[in-house]
N, C-alpha and C positions, 0 to 999 in steps of 0.2 A: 566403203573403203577410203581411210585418207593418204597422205601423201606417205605418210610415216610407215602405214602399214606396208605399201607397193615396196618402198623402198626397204625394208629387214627385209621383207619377203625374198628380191633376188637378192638382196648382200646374204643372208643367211642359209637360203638356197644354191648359192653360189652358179646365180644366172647368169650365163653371159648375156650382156645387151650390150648396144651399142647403135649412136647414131649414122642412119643410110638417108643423106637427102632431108627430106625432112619427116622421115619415120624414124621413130625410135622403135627399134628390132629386140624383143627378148627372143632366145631360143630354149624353151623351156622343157626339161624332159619328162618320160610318159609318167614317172616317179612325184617328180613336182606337179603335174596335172591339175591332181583331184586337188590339192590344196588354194591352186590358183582359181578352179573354177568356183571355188566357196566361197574367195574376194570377190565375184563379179557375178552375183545371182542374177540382178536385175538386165544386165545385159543377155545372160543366157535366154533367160526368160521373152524378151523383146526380140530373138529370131537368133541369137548365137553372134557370135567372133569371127571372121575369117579370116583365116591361117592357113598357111603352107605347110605339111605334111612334108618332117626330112629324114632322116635315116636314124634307126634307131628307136622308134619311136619320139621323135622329139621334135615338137612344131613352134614354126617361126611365124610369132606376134607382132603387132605393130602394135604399140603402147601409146598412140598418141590420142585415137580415138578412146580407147580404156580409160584415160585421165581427162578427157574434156568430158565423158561421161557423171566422173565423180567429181571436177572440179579443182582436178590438180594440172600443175603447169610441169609439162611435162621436159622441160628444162633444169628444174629441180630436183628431177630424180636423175639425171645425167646432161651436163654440159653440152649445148655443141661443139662440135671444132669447129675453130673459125679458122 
């Protein structure tokens, strides 16, 4: 996955993320799932993601370990606030 893909993915998916501290947070629904886990085989594969299960089906990711996986700064898919 590159930088480029993460990023259409939630702009076209219409993800909300946003940064908490220093996790950048998608909440991604149970609809967007199976697409997101076909970005990130080799992670699944290596024991899974861990995520927060929230209503609706819809689990809350931290992207920051996802991007130092593939090698993306994960400040380029969203700004912090300073």
């Amino acid at each position: 996955m590159t930088e480029l893909d993460l990023y259409r993915f939630l702009q076209e998916s219409e993800i909300e993320f946003s940064w908490s501290g220093d996790m950048l947070l998608a909440w991604i629904t149970h609809w967007n799932l199976s697409d997101f886990t076909e970005m990130i085989p080799g992670m699944l594969d290596e024991g899974g993601v861990d995520v927060r299960l929230q209503s609706n089906g819809t689990v809350c990711v931290d992207l920051v370990p996802i991007c130092d996986q593939y090698g993306i700064d994960p400040e380029r898919i969203l700004k912090p606030e300073n």
